[in-house]
VEXBA-331807 format. One line per field, with one value per atom (N, C-alpha, C): residue in three letters; z, x, y. Coordinates in pm, 1 decimal. Layout:
// VEXBA-331807
code = (ala/...)
c3 = (Z/...)
c1 = (X/...)
c2 = (Y/...)
// end
This chain:
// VEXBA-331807
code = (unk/unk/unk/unk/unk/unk/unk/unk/unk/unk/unk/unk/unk/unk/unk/unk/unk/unk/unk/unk/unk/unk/unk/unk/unk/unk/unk/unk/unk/unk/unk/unk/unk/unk/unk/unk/unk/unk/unk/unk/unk/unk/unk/unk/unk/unk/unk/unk/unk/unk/unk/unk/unk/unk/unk/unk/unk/unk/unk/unk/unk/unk/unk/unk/unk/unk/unk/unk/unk/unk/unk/unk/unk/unk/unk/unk/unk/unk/unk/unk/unk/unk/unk/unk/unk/unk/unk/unk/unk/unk/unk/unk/unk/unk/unk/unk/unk/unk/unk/unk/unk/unk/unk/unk/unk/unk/unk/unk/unk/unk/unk/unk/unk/unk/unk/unk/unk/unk/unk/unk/unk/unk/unk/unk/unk/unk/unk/unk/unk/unk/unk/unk/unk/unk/unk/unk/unk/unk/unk/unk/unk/unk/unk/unk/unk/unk/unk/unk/unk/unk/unk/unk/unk/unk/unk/unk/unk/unk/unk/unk/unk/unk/unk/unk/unk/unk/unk/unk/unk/unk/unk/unk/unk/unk/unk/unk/unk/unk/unk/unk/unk/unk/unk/unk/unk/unk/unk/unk/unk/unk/unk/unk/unk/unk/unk/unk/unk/unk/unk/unk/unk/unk/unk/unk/unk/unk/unk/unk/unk/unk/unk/unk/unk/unk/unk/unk/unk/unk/unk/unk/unk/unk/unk/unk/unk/unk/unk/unk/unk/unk/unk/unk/unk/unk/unk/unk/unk/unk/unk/unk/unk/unk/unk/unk/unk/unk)
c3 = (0.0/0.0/0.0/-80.1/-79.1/-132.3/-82.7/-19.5/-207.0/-217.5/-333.8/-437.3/-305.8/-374.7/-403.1/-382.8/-430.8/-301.9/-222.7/-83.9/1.3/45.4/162.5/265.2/226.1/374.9/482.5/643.1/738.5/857.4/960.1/1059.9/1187.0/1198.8/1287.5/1201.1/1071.9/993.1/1007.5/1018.1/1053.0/899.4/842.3/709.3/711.3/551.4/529.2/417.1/426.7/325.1/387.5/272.3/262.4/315.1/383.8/423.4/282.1/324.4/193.9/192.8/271.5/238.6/175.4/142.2/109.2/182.2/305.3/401.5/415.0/471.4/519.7/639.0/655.9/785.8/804.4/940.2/933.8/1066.2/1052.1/1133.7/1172.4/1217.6/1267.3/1218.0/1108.0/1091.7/1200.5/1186.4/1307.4/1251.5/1142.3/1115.8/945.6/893.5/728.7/703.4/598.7/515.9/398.1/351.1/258.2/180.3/77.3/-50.7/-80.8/-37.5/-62.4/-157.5/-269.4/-315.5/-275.3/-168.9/-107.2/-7.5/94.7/246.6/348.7/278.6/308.6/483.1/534.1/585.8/723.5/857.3/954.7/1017.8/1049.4/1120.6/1206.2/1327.4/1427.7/1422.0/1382.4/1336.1/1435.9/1475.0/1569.3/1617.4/1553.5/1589.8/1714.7/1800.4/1846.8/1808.9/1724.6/1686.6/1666.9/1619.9/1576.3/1461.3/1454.9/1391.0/1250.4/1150.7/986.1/930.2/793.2/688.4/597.8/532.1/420.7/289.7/203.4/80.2/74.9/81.6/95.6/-38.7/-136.1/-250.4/-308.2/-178.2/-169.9/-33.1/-1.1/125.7/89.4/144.6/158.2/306.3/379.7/478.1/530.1/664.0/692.6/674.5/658.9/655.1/528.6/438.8/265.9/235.5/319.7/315.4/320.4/480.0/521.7/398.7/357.2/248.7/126.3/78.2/-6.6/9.9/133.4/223.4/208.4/212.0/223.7/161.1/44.9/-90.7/-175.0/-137.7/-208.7/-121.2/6.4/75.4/46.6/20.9/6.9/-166.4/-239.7/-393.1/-421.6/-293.5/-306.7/-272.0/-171.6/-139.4/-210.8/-293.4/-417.1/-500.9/-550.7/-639.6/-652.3/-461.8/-436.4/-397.8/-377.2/-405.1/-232.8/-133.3/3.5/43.0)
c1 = (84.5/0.0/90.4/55.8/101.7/41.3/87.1/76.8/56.7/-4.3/-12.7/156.6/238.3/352.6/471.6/421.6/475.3/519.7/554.5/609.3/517.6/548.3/512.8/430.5/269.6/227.6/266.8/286.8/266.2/215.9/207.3/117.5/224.5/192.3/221.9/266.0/285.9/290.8/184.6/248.2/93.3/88.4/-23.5/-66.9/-159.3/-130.1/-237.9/-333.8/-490.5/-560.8/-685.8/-818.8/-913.1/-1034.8/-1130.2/-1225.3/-1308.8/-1410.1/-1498.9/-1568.8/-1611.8/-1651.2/-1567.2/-1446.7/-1359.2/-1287.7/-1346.7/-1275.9/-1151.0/-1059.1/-881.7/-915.2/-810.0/-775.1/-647.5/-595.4/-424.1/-447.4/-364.8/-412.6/-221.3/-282.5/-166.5/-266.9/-222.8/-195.2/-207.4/-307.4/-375.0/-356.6/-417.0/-460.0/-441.1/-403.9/-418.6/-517.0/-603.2/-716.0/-682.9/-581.9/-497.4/-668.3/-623.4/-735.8/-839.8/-759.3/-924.6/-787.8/-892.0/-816.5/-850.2/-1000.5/-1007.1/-1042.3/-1007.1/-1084.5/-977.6/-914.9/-792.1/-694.1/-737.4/-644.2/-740.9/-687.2/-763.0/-663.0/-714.0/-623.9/-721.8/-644.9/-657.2/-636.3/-730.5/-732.7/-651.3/-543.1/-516.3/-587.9/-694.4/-844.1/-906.6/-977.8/-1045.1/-1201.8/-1199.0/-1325.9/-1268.7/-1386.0/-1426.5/-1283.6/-1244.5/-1154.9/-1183.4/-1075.7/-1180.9/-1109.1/-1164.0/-1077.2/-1066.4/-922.7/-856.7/-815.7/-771.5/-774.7/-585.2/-543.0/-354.4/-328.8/-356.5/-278.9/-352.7/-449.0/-493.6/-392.4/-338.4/-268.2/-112.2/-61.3/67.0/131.2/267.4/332.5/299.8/278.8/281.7/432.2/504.0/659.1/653.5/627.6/612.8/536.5/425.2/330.1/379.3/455.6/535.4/625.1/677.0/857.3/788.6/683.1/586.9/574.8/528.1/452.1/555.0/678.8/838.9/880.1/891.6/922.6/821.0/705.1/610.8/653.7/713.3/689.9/790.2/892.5/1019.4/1075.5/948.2/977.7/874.3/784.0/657.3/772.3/861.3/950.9/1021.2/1090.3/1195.8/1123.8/1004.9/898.1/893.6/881.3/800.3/955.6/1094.3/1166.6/1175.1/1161.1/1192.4/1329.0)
c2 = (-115.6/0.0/123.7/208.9/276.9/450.2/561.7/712.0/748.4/846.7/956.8/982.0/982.6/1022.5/883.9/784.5/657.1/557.7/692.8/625.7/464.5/429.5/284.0/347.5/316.3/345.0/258.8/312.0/216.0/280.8/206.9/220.1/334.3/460.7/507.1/647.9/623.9/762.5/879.1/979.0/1090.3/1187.4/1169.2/1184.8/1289.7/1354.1/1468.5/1393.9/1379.9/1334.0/1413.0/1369.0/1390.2/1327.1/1314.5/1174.3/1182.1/1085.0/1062.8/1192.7/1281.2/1399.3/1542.0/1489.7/1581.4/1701.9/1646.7/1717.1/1715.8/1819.3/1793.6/1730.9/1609.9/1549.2/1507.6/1537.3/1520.0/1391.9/1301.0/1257.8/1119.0/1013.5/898.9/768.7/713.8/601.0/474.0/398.4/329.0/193.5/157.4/-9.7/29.7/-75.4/-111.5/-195.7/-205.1/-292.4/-323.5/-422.9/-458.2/-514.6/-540.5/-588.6/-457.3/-382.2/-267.5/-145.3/-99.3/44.5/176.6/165.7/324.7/244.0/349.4/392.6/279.3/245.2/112.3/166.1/264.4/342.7/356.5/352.7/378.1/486.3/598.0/714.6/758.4/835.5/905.2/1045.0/1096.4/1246.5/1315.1/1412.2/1481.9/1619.5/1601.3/1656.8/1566.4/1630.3/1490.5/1475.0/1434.0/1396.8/1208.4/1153.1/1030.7/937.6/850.3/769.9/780.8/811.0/828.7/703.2/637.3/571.6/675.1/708.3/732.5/662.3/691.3/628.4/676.7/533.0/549.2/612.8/598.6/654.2/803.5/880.3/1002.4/1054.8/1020.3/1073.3/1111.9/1224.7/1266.2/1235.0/1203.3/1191.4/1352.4/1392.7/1518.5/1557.7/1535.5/1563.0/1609.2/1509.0/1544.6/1697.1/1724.7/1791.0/1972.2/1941.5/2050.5/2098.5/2005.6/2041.1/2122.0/2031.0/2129.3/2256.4/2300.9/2431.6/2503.5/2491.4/2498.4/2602.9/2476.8/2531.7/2677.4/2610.4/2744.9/2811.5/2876.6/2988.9/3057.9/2978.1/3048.3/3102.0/2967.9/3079.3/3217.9/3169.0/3290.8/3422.0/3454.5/3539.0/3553.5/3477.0/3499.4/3551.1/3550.4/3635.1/3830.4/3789.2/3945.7/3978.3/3956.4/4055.8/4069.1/3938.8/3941.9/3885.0)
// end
C-alpha cells in the first residue's frame, strides 16, 4: 500500500488526506485494510473527533506535506523581491 507520492504506507505515519466527504484530515496512521483500493487506511485524526478511513494513494506523509509548504513559501519570497 502505498501514499499519493509513491512512498510505503505504514502504521504510525501521521498523514495529510481527505475523508470521503472531502474534508482535510491530518491525522496517525492506526490499522491497514490490505485488498481494498479506497478507504484502506484507519487514522486518528489529531483533531479529536471520531476515527476516519482514508484512501492510501490520496494521502501525503505530513513531513512530505510541510517540504511542499516549504518550498512554495520560500519561492513565493523569491517572487516578491523578500
Amino acid at each position: 500500500m502505498h501514499y499519493k507520492n509513491g512512498k510505503e504506507a505504514k502504521v504510525g505515519d501521521l498523514v495529510v488526506g481527505t475523508d470521503y466527504n472531502g474534508l482535510p484530515v491530518a491525522g496517525v496512521v492506526v490499522k491497514q485494510l490490505s485488498g481494498s483500493d479506497t478507504c484502506n487506511l484507519y487514522v486518528v485524526p489529531v483533531t479529536p473527533h471520531a476515527q476516519v478511513t482514508l484512501t492510501a494513494k490520496e494521502c501525503v506523509l505530513h513531513a512530505d506535506a510541510m517540504s511542499v509548504q516549504a518550498c512554495e513559501a520560500s519561492s513565493q519570497q523569491k517572487q516578491s523581491g523578500v
